[in-house]
Structure formats: C-alpha cells, structure tokens
N, C-alpha and C positions, 0 to 999 in steps of 0.2 A: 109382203112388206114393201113400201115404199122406197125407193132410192135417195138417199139425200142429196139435195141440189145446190149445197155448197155444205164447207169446212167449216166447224165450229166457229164461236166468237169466244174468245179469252178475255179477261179481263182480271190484271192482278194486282194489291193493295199488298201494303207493309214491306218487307224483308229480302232480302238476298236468297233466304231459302225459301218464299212464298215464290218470287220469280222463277228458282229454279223447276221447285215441285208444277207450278204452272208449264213448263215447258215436258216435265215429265207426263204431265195430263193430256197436253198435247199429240205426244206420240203415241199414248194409251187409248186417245178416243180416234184417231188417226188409222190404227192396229185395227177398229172396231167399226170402222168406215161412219161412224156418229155423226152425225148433221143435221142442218138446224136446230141449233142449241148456242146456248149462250151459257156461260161459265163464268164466274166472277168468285174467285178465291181472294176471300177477305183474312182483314188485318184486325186484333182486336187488342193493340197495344194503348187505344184511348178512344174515350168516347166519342173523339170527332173522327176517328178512322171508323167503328163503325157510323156514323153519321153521313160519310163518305162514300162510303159503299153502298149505304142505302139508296144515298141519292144515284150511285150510280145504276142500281140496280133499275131505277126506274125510268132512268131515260135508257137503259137498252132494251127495256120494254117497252118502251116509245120508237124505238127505231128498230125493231126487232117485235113487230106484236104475233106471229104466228110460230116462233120459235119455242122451244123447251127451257127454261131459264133455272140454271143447277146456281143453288150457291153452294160454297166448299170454305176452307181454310178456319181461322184461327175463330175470328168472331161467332163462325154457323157453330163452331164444336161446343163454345160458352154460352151461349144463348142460341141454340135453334126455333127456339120457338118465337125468336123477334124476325126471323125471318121467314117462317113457316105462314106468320101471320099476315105477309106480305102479299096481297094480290098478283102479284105480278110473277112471282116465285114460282117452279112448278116442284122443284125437289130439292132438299135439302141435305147434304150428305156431308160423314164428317173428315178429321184428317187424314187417318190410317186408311179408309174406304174410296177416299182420293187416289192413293197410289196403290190399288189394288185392281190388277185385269178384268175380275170378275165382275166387278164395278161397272165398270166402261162396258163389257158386253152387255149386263143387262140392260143399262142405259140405252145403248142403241135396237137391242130387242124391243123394248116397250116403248119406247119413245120417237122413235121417227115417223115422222108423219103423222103425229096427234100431239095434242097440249094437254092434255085431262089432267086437273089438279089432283096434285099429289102430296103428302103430309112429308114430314122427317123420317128419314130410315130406321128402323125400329134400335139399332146399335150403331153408335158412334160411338168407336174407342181410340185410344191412342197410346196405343201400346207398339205400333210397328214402327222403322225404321229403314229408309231407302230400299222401300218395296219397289219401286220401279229407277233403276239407275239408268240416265243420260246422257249423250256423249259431247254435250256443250252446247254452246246455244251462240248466235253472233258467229261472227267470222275472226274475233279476235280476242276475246277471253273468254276462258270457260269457268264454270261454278262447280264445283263438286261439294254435294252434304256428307261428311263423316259424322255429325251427330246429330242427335234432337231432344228436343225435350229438358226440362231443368228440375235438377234436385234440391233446388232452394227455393225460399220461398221471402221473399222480396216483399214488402207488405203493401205497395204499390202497387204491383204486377198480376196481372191476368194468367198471362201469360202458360205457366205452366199448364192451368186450368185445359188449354185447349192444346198444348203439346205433351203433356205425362212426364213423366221422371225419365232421367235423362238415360239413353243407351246409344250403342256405339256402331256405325258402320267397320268392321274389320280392315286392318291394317291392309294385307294382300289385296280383297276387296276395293281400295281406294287405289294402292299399287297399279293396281289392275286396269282400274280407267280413266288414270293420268297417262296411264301407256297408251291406252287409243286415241286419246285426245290428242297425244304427242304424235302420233301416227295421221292422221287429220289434218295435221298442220296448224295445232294450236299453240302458241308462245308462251301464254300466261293462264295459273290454274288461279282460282281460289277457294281456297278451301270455308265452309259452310255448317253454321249449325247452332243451334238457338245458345247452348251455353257450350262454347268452341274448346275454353281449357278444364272442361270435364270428360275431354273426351277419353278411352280407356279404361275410366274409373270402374266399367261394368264387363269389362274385357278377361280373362284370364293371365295372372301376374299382373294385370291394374297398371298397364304401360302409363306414360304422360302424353301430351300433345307435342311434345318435343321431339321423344319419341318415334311420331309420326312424321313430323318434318325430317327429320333427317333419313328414315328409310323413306322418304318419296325423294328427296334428293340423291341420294344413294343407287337406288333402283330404276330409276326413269331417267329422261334425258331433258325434261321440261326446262325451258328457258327461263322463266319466271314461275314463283311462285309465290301469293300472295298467303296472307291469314285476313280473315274478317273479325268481328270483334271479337274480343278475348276479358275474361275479367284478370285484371295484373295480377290480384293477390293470389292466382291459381298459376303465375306463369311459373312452369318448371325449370330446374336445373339445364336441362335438355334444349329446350329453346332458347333459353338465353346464350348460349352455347351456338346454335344454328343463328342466333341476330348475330353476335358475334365473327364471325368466321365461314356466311357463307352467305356468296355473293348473289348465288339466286335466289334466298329469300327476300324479299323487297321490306327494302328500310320504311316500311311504313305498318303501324298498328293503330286501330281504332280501341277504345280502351272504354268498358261496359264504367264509368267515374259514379254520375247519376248527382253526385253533390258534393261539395269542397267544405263542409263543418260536422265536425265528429259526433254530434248530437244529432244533425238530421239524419247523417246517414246510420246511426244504431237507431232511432227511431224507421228509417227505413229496411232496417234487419240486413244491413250491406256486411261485408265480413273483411271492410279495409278501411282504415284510418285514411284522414287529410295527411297525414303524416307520410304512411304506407305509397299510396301514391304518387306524390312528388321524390321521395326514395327510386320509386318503379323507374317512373322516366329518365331519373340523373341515370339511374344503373346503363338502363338501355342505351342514353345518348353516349355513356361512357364508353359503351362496348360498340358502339354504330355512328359515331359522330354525326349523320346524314341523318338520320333518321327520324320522321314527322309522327305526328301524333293526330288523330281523329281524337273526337270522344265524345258521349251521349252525355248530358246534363238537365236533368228535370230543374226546373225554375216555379217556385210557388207551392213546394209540398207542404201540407199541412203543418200548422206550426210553427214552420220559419219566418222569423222576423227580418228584420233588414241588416244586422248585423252578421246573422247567417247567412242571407245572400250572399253580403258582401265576400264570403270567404270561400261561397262558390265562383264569383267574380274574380276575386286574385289567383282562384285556381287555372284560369287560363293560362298568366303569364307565372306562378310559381311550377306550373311542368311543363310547359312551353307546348301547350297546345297549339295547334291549325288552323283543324278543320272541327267544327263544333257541331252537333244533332243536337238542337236544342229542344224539348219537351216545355208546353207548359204543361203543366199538372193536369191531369184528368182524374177523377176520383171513380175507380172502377167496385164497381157491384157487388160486392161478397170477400174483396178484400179489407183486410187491417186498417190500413191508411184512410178509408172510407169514411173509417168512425172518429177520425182523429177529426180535432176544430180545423178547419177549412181557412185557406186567406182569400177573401175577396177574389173573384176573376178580374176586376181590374187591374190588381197590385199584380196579378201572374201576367199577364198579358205584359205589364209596363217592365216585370221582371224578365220575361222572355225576351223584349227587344232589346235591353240592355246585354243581355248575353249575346243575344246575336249580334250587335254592334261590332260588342270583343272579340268577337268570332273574326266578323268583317275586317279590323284590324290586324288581327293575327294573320290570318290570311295575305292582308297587300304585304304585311313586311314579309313574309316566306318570297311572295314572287318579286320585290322586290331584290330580294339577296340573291334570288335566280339569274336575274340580268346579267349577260359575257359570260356564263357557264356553257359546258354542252353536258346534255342529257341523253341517256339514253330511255327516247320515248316508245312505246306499243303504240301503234296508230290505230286507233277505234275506227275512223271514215278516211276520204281523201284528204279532210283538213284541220280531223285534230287526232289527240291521241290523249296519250297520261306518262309521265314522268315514273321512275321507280317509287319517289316520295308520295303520287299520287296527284298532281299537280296536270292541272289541265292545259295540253297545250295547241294553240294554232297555227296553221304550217300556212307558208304565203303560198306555195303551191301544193299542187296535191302529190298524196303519199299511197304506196299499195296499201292497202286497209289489212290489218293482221300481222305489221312487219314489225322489226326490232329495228330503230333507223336511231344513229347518233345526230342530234339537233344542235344548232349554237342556238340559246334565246338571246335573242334583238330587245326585247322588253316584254310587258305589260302590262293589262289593260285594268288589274283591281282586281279582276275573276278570273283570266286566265295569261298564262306563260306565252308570249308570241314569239316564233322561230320561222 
C-alpha cells in the first residue's frame, strides 16, 4: 500500500449539519490515514444546489486529476446515479455510510494510490444518527447534531428523501459532549438537526426539545447556547419557558416560515397558519423583549399569484423578522409541488429580490437601533464576532478569537455592527 502524500480535500454544500457531518468525516478519514481524495458532500435542498456541486465537482477534478473523488451527502442519497454518471466521480456513498468507520477504512484500503472507476455503493440507507460525534470545529463555536431526518413531508421538499424519518441523538449523549466542548474552551454550542423541534418524539416518554435545552443548561457549564432552525408550531411548553428565563439561551431563533398565505402554505402541506406565526413571535418577543428572528421563505411556489406574495412580503414586518434565507422556488423531482402549475422563473427571480430587499431593510433598522448599546459579543477572528441576537460585529482592534468580550457599538455599516 501506498502512503498518501497529503490530507484529503473537503468540500461542503447546504446546512449547519452538512458542515458539521463534513468535519466528522474529516476526523473519520483522518483516523484512516485516507489521502488523495477529494470529498464533496452535497446539498439537495434545490436544483441549483445540486447544480452547484456539480460544477464543483468538476473543477476539483481539474485541480485535483489524480485524486479519488467520493461524493456523500443529501443530493448523492436522492439521485446517485446523476453523479455516478459523472466522469470525474470515483465513488459514490450515501448518508448513514458517511458517518460510519467502516466506511473510511475501506475507503483508504482500496483506494489510495489508484483512481479505478468505481460505481455507487450497492446500500445507501438512512436510517443512522450521530454515528460519528465531534468535538467542535473553529476555535469559537461548536455545532452539536441532536437529530436528523423529517417525519413530515413538505410537498416541496426533497429533503427527507435523503435524510429518513426523523430520530433522536440521546439526551445524556448530547450532555456528554457539550461537556467536552466546555472543557476545550468552547463558549457557544449550537445545537443541530434537519427538523430540530422533533427532537424526542422517538425517545422513550417522547421528551420536547425544550426538554433538552434546559437539562443542557442544567448539567453543563456552557456559556452560550444557541438553537438552529426550529419549526414554531412544534415549539414546546419547555422552551418557551428556557426563551424566557434563561440567559444563556441566545435570544435569537431562525424560524423553518417558508410562506406568509394560508393557501400556499396548506398547498405546501406546512402544519402552521399566517396567523400561527405572527402569534409565535409576539409570544417569544413577549417573553424575550431582545429577541431576533431569522427565517427561511420560499418565493415563487407553484400557484402563488401576486396577492399571495404580497402576504409573504408583509410577513417580514407583521413578526418582525431580521435575518431572511430566501429560496426561489426550485421544483424538485418526485415531489407533490412538481406537479402543481409552475410561475414563470422570471416572476420568481423578480419575487426573490423583492424579498431580499425587505430582508435588507430589516436588517439596517436592527443595526441601526444597535447604535450606543453594549453587547455581549463571541469573537469569531481578531476583528469580528456575533452579537447574542446574532448580529455581525467589527472590532477597531483586534480581540482573542473565542472570547465573551462586552462591546459598546460606535455604529454601522448596513451589514455589520461596528465596535
């Protein structure tokens, strides 16, 4: 066997837990001394992410031509055979087989030191869960997955398709390494996982995700604590309870919305009203006065006329959205939404920048009312960080990367906080 003569190449598309599982592959192919290879765990939340990935795929076989070239993640598990059929590809492997050792040894058994084309792995399932747990990643926040997978079925969405029904990483289990993390020297967790307030539901006694927040606050010493997206109309009694009354959860939630008119979203198979919603956020602002809001919004789903837009458009400023992830529409392959009549890609496109404008909006007036406050930032580098709301800020000089520093903001600049 050949010695490899350098560390893999990574490359990662989509999500918070596509990042993190990338950083667990890391250490897995690491563990297996795996080299010359190249890895690109793709996103297949729309057609221009796989599109994306494609094209990436082909320039790191351009700057990588004698390497191994694995694809992994969301798009290889739904369509392996669009990339199987790709020249430049050597293997194709799917979620659950990502985060499995076994994996990675044979990988570097067979694979180092030769390129021989090789087809899709005969099973790709996705039935496993934080098969390989990480001890954070960066020098200043860490990611932890407590779930994966979705037990709904979204008529848009791929999604499950390449994560499986939704199951739980164990309470203790997550306990367990927020404690190292915290030992490490890491300040801020975030917690991880395709549908986040389903977590438990496959647990015994069927805990909440609130649940979980409060015995990781509880048990561990972590100085922050984030959530990633979450759909509201699943937020527990529990949680609202932890927004409320506990200062190291971080006043900020990203919020799975997707559209502001009650026809698109039952045509989208969503399981919360325009109504439900704008509810969600008064509750939370009530109980959190600070408290920012992210939120994902498809613009251009089948169907929607401009009337309906509009009423995802006032959804910005009726819950006082942020920070906005806007979608245009992608019509994915074997979904519901597929079959529905289609709006023009101009009208989505012209609908997408509209949103993001309000986005844009939203945003300067947040850093705006930031101005003559002090913060308490996490410093990502020497000379920015992130606010507890989530808000980007710039330090005139530089800071230890990793710390909890109180800031006064000075002002400004449209995109970020300057201190």
């Amino acid at each position: 066997m050949n010695a490899p003569s350098s560390p893999p190449v990574f490359a990662t598309h989509g999500c918070r837990l596509n990042a993190y599982e990338t950083e667990a592959m890391r250490e897995l192919a690491a563990a297996q001394g795996l080299g010359d290879a190249v890895i690109v765990n793709t996103c297949a939340v729309t057609a221009e992410a796989v599109r994306k990935a494609k094209q990436e795929i082909r320039r790191l076989r351009r700057a990588n031509p004698a390497a191994t070239l694995i694809v992994t993640g969301c798009a290889a598990q739904v369509e392996p055979e669009t990339f199987a059929a790709m020249p430049e590809v050597t293997r194709v492997i799917g979620n659950a087989e990502k985060m499995r050792p076994e994996t990675w040894a044979g990988l570097a058994r067979d694979f180092i030191g030769q390129t021989e084309r090789v087809q899709v792995d005969d099973i790709m399932s996705v039935r496993e869960t934080a098969g390989h747990l990480i001890d954070g990643f960066g020098r200043h926040r860490a990611y932890v997955q407590v779930q994966n997978g979705c037990d709904h079925r979204c008529t848009f969405c791929i999604i499950p398709f390449g994560r499986g029904n939704s199951r739980s990483v164990p309470a203790g289990v997550v306990v367990e390494q927020i404690s190292r993390l915290v030992d490490r020297g890491f300040n801020e967790v975030v917690l991880t996982g395709v549908d986040l307030t389903s977590w438990g539901g496959d647990l015994p006694g069927e805990p909440r995700l609130g649940d979980l927040v409060r015995r990781i606050l509880k048990l561990t010493t972590i100085p922050r604590l984030r959530i990633s997206s979450i759909d509201s109309i699943e937020a527990d009694a529990a949680l609202m309870e932890a927004i409320a009354t506990e200062p190291r959860l971080m006043p900020h939630l990203h919020l799975s919305l997707q559209a502001g008119d009650d026809m698109i979203l039952k045509r989208m198979k969503r399981r919360h009203s325009r109504d439900d919603a704008i509810r969600f956020c008064a509750e939370a602002r009530a109980l959190r006065p600070e408290i920012t809001f992210g939120a994902d919004i498809i613009a251009g789903f089948p169907t929607e006329t401009e009337a309906m837009f509009e009423n995802s458009l006032k959804l910005v400023q009726d819950c006082g959205l942020t920070w906005l992830h806007v979608f245009p529409y992608s019509a994915r392959k074997g979904t519901p939404a597929a079959r529905m009549p289609q709006v023009p890609g101009g009208l989505i496109r012209d609908r997408a920048a509209r949103l993001r404008a309000a986005g844009d909006e939203a945003v300067a007036r947040h850093l705006a009312a930031q101005v003559g406050r002090e913060h308490r930032v996490l410093t990502e580098g020497p000379l920015m960080g992130r606010t507890e709301g989530f808000a980007e800020v710039a330090f005139a000089t530089p800071r230890s990367e990793g710390a909890i520093v109180t800031a006064r903001i000075t002002g400004q600049d449209g995109a970020r906080l300057l201190a």
